[in-house]
C-alpha positions as CSV (number, residue, x, y, z in Angstrom):
1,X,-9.5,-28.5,7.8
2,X,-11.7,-26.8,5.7
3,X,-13.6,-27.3,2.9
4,X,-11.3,-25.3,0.6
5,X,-7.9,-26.4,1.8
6,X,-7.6,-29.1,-0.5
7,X,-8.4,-27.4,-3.8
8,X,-4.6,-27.1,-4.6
9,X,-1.3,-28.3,-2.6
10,X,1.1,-26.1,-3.2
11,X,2.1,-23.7,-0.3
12,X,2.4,-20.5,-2.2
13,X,-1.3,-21.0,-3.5
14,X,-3.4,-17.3,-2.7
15,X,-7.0,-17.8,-1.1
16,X,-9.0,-14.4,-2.0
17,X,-12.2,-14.2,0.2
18,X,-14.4,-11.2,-1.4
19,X,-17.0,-9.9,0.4
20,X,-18.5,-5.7,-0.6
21,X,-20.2,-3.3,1.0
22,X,-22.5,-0.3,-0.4
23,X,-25.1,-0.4,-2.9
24,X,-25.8,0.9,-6.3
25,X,-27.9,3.4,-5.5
26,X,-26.6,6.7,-7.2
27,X,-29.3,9.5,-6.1
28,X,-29.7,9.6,-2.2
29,X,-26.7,9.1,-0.3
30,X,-28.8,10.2,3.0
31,X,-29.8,6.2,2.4
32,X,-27.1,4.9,0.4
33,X,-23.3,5.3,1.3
34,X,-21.4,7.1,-1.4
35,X,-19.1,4.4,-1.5
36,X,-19.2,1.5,-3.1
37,X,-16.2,-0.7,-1.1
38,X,-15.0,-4.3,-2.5
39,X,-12.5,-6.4,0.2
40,X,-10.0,-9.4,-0.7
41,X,-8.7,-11.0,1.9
42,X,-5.8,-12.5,1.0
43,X,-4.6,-15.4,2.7
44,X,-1.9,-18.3,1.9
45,X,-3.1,-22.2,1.9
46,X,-0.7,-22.8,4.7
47,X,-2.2,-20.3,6.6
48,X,-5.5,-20.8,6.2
49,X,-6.5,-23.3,9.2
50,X,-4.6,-20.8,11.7
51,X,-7.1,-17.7,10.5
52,X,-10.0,-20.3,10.5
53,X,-9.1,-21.2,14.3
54,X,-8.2,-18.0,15.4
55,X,-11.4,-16.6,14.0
56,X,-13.8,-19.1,15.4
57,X,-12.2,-18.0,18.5
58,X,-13.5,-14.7,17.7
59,X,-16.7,-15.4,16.7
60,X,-17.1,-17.5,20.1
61,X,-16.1,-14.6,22.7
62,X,-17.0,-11.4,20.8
63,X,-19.9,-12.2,18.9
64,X,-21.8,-15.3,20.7
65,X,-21.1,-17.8,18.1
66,X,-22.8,-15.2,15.5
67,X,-21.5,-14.1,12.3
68,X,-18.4,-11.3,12.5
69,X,-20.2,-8.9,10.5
70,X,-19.8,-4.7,10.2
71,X,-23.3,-4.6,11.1
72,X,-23.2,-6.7,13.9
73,X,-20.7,-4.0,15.5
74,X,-22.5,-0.5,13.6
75,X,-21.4,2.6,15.5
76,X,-20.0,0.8,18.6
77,X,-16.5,2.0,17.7
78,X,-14.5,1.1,20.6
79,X,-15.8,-2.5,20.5
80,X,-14.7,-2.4,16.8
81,X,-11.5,-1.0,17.3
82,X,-11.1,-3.8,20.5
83,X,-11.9,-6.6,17.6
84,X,-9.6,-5.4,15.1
85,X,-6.8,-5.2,17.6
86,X,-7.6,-9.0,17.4
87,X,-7.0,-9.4,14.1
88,X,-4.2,-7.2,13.1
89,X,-1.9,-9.9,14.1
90,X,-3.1,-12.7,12.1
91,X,-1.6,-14.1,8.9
92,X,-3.9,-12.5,6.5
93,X,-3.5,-9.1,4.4
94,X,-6.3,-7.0,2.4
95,X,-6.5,-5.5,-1.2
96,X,-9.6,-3.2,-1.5
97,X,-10.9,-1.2,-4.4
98,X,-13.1,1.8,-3.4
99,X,-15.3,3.4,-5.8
100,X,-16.8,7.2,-5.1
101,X,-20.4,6.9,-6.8
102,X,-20.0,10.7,-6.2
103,X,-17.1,10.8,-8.7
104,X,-18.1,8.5,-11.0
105,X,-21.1,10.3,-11.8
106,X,-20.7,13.3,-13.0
107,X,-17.1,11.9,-15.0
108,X,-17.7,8.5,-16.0
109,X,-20.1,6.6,-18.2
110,X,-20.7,3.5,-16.3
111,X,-23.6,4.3,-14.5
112,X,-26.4,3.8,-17.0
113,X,-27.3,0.4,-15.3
114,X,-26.4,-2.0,-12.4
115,X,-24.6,-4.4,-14.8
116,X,-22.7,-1.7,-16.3
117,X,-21.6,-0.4,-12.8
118,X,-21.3,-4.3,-11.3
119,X,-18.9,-5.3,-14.9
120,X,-16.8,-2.1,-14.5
121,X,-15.9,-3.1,-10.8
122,X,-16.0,-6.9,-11.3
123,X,-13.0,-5.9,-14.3
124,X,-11.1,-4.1,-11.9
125,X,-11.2,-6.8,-8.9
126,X,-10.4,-9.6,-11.0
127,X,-7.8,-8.1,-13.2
128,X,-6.0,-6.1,-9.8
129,X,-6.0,-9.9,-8.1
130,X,-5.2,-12.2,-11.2
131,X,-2.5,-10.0,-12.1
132,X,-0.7,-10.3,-9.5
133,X,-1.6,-13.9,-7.9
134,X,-0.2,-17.0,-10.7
135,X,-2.2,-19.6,-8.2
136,X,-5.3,-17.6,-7.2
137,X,-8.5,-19.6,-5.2
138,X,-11.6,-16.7,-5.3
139,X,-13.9,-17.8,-2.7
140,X,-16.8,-15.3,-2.5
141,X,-20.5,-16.0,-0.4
142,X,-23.5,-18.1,-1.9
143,X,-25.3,-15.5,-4.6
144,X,-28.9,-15.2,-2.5
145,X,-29.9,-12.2,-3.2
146,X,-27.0,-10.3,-3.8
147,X,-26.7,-9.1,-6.7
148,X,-22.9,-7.7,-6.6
149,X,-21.7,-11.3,-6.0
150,X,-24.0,-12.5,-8.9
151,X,-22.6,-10.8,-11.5
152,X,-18.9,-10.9,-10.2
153,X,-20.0,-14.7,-10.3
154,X,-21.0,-14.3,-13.7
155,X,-17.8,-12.1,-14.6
156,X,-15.5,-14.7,-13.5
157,X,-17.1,-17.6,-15.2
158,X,-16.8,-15.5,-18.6
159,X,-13.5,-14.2,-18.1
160,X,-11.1,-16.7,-16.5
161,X,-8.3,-17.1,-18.4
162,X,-4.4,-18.4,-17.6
163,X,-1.8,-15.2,-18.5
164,X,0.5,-17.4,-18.3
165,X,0.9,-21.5,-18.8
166,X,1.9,-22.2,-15.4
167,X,-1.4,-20.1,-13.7
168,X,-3.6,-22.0,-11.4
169,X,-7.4,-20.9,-10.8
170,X,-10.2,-21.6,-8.8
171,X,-13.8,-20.4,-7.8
172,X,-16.0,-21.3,-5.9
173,X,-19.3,-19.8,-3.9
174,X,-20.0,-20.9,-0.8
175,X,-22.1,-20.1,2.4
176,X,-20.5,-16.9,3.9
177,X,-21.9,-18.3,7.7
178,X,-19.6,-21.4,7.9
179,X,-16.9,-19.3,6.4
180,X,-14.9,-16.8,8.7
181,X,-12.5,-15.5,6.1
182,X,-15.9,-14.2,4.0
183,X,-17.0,-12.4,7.7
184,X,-13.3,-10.9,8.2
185,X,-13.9,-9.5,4.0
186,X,-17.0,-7.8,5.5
187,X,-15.9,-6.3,8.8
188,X,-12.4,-4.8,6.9
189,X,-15.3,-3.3,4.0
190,X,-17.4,-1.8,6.8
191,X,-14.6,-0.6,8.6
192,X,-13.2,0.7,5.2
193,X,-16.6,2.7,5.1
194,X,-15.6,4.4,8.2
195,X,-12.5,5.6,7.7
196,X,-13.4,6.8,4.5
197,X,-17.4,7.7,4.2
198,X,-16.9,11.3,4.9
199,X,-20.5,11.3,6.7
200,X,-19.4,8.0,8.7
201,X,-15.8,9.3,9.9
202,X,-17.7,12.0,11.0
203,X,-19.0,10.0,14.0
204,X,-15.6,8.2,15.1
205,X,-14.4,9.7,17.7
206,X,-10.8,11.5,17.8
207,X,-8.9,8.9,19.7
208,X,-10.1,6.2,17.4
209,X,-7.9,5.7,14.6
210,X,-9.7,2.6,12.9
211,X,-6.6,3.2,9.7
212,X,-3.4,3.1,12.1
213,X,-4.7,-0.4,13.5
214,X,-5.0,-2.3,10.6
215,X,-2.6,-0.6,8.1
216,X,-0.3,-3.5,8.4
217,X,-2.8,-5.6,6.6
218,X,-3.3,-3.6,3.8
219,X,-1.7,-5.2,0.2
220,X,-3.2,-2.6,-1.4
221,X,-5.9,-0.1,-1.8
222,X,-7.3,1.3,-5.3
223,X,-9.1,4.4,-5.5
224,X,-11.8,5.0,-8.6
225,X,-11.7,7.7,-9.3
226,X,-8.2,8.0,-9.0
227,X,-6.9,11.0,-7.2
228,X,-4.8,12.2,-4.7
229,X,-6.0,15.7,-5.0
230,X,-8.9,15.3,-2.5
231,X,-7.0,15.7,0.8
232,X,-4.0,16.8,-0.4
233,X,-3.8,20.2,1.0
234,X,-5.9,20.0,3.8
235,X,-3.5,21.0,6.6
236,X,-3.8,24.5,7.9
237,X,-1.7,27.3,6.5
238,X,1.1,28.3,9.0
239,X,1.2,24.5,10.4
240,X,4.9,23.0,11.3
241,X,4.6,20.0,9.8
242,X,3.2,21.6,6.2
243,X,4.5,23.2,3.1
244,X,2.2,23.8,0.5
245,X,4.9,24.4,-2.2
246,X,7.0,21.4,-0.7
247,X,4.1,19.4,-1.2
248,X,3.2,20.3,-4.2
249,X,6.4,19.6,-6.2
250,X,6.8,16.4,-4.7
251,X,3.1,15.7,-5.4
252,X,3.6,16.4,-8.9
253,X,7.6,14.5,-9.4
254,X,5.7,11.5,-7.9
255,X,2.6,11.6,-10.4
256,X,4.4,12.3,-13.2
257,X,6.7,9.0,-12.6
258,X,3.8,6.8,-12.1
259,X,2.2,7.9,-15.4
260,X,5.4,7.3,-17.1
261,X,5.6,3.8,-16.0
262,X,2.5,2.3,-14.8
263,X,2.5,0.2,-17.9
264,X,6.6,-0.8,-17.8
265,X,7.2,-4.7,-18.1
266,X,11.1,-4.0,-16.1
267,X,10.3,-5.6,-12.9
268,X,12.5,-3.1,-10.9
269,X,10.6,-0.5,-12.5
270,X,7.2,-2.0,-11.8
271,X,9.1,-2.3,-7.8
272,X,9.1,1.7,-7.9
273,X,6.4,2.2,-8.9
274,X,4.5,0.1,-6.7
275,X,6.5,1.4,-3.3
276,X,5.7,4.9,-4.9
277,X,1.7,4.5,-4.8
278,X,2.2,2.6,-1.1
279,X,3.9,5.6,-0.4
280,X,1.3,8.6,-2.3
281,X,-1.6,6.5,-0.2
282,X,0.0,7.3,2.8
283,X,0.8,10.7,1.5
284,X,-2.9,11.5,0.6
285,X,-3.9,11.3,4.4
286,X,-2.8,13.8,6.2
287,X,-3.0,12.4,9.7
288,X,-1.2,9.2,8.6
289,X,1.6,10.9,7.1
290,X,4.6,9.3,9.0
291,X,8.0,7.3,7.8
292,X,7.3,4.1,6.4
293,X,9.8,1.5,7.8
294,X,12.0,-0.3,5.2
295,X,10.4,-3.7,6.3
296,X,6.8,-2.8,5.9
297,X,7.6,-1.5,2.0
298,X,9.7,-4.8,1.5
299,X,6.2,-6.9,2.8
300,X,4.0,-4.8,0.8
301,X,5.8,-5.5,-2.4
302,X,5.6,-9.4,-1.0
303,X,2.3,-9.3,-0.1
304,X,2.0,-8.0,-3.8
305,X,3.5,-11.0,-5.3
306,X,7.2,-9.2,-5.8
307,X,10.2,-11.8,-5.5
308,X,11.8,-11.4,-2.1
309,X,14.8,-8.8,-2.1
310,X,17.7,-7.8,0.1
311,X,17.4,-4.3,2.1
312,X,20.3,-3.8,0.1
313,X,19.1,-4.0,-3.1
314,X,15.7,-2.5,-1.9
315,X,17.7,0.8,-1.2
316,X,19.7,1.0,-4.4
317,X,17.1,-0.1,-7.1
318,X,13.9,0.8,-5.8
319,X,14.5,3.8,-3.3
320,X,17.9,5.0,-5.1
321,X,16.7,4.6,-8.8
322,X,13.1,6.8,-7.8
323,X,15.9,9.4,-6.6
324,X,17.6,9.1,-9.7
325,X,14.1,10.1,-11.5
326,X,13.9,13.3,-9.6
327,X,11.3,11.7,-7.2
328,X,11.7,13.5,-3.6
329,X,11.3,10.9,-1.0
330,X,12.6,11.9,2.3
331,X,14.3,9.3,4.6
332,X,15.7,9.1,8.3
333,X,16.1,6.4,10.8
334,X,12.4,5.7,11.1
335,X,11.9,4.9,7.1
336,X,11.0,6.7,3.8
337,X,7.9,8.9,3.0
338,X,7.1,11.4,0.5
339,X,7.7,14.8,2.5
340,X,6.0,17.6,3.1
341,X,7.4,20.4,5.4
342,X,10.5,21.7,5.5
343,X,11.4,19.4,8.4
344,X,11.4,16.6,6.4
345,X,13.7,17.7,3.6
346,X,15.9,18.9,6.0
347,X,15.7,15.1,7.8
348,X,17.0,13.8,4.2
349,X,19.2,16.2,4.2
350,X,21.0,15.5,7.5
351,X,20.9,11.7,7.0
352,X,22.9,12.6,3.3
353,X,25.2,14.5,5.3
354,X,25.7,11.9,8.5
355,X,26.3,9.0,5.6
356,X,28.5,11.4,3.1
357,X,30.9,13.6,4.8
358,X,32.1,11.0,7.3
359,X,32.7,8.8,3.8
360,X,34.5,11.8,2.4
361,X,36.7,12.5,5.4
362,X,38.0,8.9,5.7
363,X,38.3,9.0,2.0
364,X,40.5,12.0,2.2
365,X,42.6,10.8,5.4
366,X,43.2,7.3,3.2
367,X,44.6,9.4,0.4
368,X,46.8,11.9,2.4
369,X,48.5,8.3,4.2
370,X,49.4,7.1,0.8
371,X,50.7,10.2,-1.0
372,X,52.6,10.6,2.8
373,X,54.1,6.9,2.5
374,X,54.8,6.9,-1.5
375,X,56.4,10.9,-0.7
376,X,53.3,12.4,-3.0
377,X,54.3,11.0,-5.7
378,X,51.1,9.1,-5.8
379,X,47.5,10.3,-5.8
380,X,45.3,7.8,-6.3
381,X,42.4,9.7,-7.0
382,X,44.1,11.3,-10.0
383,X,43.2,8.0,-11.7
384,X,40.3,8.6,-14.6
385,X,37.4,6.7,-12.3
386,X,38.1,8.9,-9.9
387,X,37.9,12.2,-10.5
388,X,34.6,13.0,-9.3
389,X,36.0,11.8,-5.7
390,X,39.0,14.0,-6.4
391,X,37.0,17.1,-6.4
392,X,35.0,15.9,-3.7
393,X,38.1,15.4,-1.7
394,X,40.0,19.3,-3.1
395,X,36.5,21.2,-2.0
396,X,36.1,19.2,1.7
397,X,40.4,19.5,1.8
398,X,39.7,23.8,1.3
399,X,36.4,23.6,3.7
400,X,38.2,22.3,6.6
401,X,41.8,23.9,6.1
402,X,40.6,27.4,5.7
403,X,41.2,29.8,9.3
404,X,37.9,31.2,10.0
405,X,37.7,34.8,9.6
């Protein structure tokens, strides 16, 4: 058992293990990475002995007994991608907040000094994870010479607070070499780095796809400065699976909902809006743009602190209610995404049409049996609810009854 198990009892108690990677440095990315990349990983107190064990089995085979550190792997790719496989099974997920020193600036005032820079992140990181987590344990590596973890360790201590009366906190620094889950925060930040360090990616090669292996482990990833814009349009003119004006207005229907309700108290509101930015990340990179599966948007919003939900429910208040906000999301039978060629409306389109005219059919052979049996004197879709259905039912009735010509 470890030495942080028995901080709190309870079963639903969140471990976050913070760990960062980058620097401050604002002037010579040939020597500094442009990003500055901050990893939680989130574990449950129940689970935390299994990631222990299964980690120390990790650090035993693949890295001699040694730390499992980014660095310890560098540019060896396919032994990263070999070690990650590892991992993407355990019971852990991430939440990451990436900062583009490029970005920030030329548009933002926080880079006068390290503090300001190190207060601005440490703000977002602890407001993102106590936010969301009511029993939160922050573990993060002895402070050394690091000054990131310093002054989130300084943050912390100044700005706990309860948001509500029934909130649980703890922190505590400890020594990142006996702790695994600290390692795992720094291999998922360097791997972060290469998936999206421009100059990094660069140097993984094609058949490596460091994003699709551990995408199931990602809560939730925050971008500052916030913008889909970057790799938006990136696909080549003429391409199948691209329409620039599909994109787009889907682009824009999405943005302009999250805007509206980012700061909503509704909890099915705050739902949407959450499976709507799990769903514009994947939308932002082009070569990850696939159908999400039902299940991996319902763990997300779990992973995220949501109270479980039924698929049912899922479809009709989240997915449905986005729909009725003129948010295009696109859906078959391998999930929902936000599309972006013409294929993909038309895949909505045809699973609208599989689900609705088959409804409207047996709706309309129901109704013809009945004014049969009661010798039409009977329509039941002449009641007031109805009459939507009953023009429905007169159009499809005209569709299929009229001789082709």
């Amino acid at each position: 058992m470890t030495e942080t198990e028995n901080i709190f009892n309870g079963n639903n108690d969140i471990y976050a293990y913070l760990d960062e990677c980058g620097g401050y440095g604002f002037k010579q990315y040939n020597q500094d990475s442009p990003l500055f990349i901050i990893v939680a990983i989130i574990v449950k107190s129940s689970d935390i002995e299994l990631i222990d064990k299964k980690l120390q089995d990790i650090r035993n085979k693949d890295f001699n007994n040694s730390e499992i550190k980014s660095n310890n792997i560098k540019g060896n790719h396919k032994r990263r991608a070999k070690i990650l496989d590892k991992i993407k099974d355990l019971p852990f997920s991430f939440f990451a907040f990436i900062a583009d020193k490029r970005a920030i600036f030329t548009d933002h005032g926080i880079t006068k000094s390290k503090a300001t820079f190190y207060k601005f992140l440490n703000e977002k990181v602890y407001e993102e994870l106590r936010s969301t987590y009511p029993s939160l344990n922050i573990i993060t590596d002895e402070i050394g010479n690091n000054e990131y973890v310093r002054e989130f360790t300084n943050y912390v201590n100044s700005n706990r607070k309860p948001i509500t009366l029934f909130d649980k906190e703890f922190f505590k620094v400890v020594n990142s070499k006996t702790t695994n889950a600290i390692q795992l925060a720094d291999l998922i930040a360097g791997t972060l780095s290469y998936i999206y360090d421009d100059e990094k990616k660069k140097k993984v090669p094609n058949n490596i796809h460091f994003l699709n292996i551990i995408n199931t482990k990602i809560a939730k990833i925050r971008f500052f400065p916030q913008s889909y814009d970057k790799s938006l349009f990136e696909h080549a003119e003429g391409s199948p699976d691209y329409d620039r004006n599909i994109v787009q207005i889907v682009y824009r229907k999405a943005i302009d909902f999250c805007n509206r309700n980012i700061n909503s108290n509704n909890e099915d509101i705050k739902r949407q809006v959450f499976v709507l930015n799990y769903l514009l990340f994947r939308y932002q990179y082009n070569s990850y743009r696939k159908y999400i599966q039902t299940k991996e948007l319902m763990r997300a919003m779990e992973l995220n602190n949501f109270p479980k939900i039924s698929e049912q429910v899922f479809r009709n208040k989240v997915i449905g209610k986005l729909r009725d906000n003129d948010v295009i999301i696109s859906s078959s039978t391998k999930g929902y995404k936000l599309p972006s060629s013409e294929k993909e409306i038309c895949n909505y389109y045809h699973h609208v049409n599989s689900v609705v005219i088959p409804m409207i059919h047996r709706l309309n052979l129901c109704n013809e049996s009945l004014k049969m049996a009661e010798g039409s004197k009977i329509d039941y879709l002449d009641k007031t609810n109805f009459k939507a259905l009953k023009k429905l039912t007169s159009v499809y009735r005209n569709i299929i009854h009229k001789p082709d010509l």
